[in-house]
Backbone bond lengths (Angstrom), bond angles and torsions (degrees), N, CA, C in turn:
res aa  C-N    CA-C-N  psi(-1)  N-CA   C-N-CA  omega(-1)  CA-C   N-CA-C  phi
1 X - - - 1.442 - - 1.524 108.82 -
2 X 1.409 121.28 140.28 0.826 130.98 158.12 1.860 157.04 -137.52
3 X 1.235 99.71 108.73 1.668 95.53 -157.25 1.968 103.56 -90.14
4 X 1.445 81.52 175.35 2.358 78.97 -179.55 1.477 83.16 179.71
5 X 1.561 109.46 162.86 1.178 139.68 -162.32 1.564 101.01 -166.94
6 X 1.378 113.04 139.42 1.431 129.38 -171.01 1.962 98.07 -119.75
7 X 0.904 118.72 142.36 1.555 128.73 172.49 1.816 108.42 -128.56
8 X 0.925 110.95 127.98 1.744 115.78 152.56 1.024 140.20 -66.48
9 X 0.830 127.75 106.67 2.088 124.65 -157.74 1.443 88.28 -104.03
10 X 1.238 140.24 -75.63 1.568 134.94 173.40 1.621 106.50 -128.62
11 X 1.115 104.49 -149.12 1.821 128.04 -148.75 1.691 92.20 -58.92
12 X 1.401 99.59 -61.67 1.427 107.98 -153.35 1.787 100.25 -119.78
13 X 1.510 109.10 31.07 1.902 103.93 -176.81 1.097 93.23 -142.45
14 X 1.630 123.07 111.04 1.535 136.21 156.34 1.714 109.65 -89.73
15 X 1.719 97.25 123.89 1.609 84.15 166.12 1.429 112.94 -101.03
16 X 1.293 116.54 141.08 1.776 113.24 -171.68 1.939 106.47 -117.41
17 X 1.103 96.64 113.27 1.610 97.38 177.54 1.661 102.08 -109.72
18 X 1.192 121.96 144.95 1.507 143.01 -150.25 1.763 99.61 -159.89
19 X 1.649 118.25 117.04 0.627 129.97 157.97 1.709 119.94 -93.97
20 X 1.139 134.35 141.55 1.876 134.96 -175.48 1.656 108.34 -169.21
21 X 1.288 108.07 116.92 1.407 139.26 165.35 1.801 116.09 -51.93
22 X 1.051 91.07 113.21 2.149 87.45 -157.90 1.499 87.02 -122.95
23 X 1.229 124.27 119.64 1.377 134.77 -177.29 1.961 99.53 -78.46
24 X 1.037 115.26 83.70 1.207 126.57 174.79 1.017 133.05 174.96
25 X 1.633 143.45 158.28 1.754 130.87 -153.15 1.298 70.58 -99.15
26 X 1.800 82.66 143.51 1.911 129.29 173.86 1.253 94.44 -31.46
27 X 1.739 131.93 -71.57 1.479 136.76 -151.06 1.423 102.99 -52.68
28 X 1.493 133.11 -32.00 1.555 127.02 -179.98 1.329 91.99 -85.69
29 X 0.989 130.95 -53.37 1.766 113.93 -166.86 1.210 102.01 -56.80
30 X 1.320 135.79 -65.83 1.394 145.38 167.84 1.659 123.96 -20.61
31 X 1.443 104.93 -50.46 1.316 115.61 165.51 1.807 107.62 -72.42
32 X 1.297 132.25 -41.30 1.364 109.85 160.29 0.795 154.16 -49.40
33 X 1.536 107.40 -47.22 1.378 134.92 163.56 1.690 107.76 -58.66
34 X 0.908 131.06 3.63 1.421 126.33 -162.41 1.721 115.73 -133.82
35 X 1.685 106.28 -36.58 1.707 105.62 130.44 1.402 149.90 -44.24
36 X 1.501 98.13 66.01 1.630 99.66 179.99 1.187 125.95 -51.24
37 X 1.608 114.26 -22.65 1.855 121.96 -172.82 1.400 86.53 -65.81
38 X 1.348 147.59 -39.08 1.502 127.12 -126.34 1.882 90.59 -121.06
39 X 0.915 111.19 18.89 1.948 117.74 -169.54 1.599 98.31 -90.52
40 X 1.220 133.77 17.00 1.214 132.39 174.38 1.875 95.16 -108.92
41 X 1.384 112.75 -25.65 1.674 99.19 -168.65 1.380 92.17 -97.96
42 X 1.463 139.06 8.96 1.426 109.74 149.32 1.391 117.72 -164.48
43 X 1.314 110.37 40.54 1.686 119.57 157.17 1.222 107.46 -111.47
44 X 1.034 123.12 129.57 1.794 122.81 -176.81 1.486 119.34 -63.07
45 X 1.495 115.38 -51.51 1.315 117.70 -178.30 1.411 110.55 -106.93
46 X 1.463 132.68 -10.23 1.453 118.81 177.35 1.696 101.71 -89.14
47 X 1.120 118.74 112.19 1.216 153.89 154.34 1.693 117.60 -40.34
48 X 1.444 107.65 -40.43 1.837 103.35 172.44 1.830 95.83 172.14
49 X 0.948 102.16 172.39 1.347 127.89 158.08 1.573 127.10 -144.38
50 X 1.325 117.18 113.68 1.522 127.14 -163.92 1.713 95.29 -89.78
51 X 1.314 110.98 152.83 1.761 107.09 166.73 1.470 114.28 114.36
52 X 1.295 141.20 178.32 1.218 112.17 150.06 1.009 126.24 -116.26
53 X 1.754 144.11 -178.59 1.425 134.33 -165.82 1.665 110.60 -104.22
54 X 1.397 89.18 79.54 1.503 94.67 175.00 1.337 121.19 -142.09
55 X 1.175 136.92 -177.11 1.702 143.28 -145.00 1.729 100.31 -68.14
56 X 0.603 123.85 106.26 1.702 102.78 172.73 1.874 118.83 74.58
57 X 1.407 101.66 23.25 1.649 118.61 -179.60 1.624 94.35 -81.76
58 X 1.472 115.61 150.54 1.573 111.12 159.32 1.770 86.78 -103.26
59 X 1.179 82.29 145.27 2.096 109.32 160.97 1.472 94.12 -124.45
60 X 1.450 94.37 178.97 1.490 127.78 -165.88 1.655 100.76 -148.87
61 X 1.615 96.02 106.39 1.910 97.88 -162.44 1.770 104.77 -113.32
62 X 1.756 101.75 137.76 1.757 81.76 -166.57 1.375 87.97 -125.91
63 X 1.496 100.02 138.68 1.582 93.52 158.76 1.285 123.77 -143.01
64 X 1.349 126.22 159.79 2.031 127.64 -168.66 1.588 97.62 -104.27
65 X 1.094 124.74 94.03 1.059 113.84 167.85 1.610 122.76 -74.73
66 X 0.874 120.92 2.04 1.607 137.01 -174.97 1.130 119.35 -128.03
67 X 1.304 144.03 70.61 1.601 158.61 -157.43 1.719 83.48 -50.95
68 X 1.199 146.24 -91.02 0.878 162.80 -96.91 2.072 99.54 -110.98
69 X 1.251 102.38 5.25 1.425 124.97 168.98 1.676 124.28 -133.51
70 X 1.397 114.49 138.62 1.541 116.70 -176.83 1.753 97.47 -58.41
71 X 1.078 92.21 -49.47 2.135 100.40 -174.47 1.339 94.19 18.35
72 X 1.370 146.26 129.03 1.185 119.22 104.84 2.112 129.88 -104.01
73 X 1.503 95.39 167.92 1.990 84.86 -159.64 1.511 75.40 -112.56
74 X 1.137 107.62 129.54 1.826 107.35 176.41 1.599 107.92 -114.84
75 X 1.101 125.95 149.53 1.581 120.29 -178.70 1.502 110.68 -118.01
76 X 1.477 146.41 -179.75 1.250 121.38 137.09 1.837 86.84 -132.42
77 X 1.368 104.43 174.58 1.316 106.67 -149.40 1.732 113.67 -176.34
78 X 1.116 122.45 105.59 1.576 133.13 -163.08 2.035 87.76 -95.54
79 X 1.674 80.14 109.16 1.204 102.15 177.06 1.584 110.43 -72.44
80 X 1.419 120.28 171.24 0.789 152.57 173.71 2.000 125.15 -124.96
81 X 1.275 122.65 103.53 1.544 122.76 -170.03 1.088 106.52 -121.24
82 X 2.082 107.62 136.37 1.500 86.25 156.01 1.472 85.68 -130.82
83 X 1.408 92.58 135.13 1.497 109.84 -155.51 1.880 108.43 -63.42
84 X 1.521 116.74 132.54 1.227 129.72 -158.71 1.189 139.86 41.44
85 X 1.819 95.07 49.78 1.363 122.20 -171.34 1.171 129.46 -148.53
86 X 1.242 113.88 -48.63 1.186 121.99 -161.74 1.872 100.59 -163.95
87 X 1.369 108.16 161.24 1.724 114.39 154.16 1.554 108.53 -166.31
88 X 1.230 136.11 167.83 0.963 145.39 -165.28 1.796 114.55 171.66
């Protein structure tokens, strides 16, 4: 099952939180979710994440929202981790 909710923070910054039930122990999800090199073979529109995934790291997050356009919308963004859990 899966539920999500999108919020507007300003003009051009949606935050999107998504909850989903993944039949597998945390440490593999965790380790997926945490491979930024490999976010092109199965997120559709996020494109990469530069940086690393840790407490207070800046990344540099890109994504194509338009397959059918070069566009890319790039962000940078001082993450937030709690380690084998969560990030944002």
């Amino acid at each position: 099952m899966e539920n999500g909710s999108s919020e507007k923070v300003s003009f051009s910054h949606h935050r999107i939180h998504i909850d989903i039930a993944i039949d597998a122990p945390l440490e593999v999800v965790w380790s997926v979710l945490t491979d930024t090199a490999n976010y092109d073979n199965w997120a559709a529109f996020l494109v990469g994440i530069k940086g690393e995934i840790k407490d207070r790291s800046r990344v540099t997050v890109s994504f194509q929202l338009d397959a059918s356009k070069e566009k890319l919308t790039t962000l940078d963004h001082t993450i937030t981790v709690v380690d084998g859990s969560e990030f944002y």
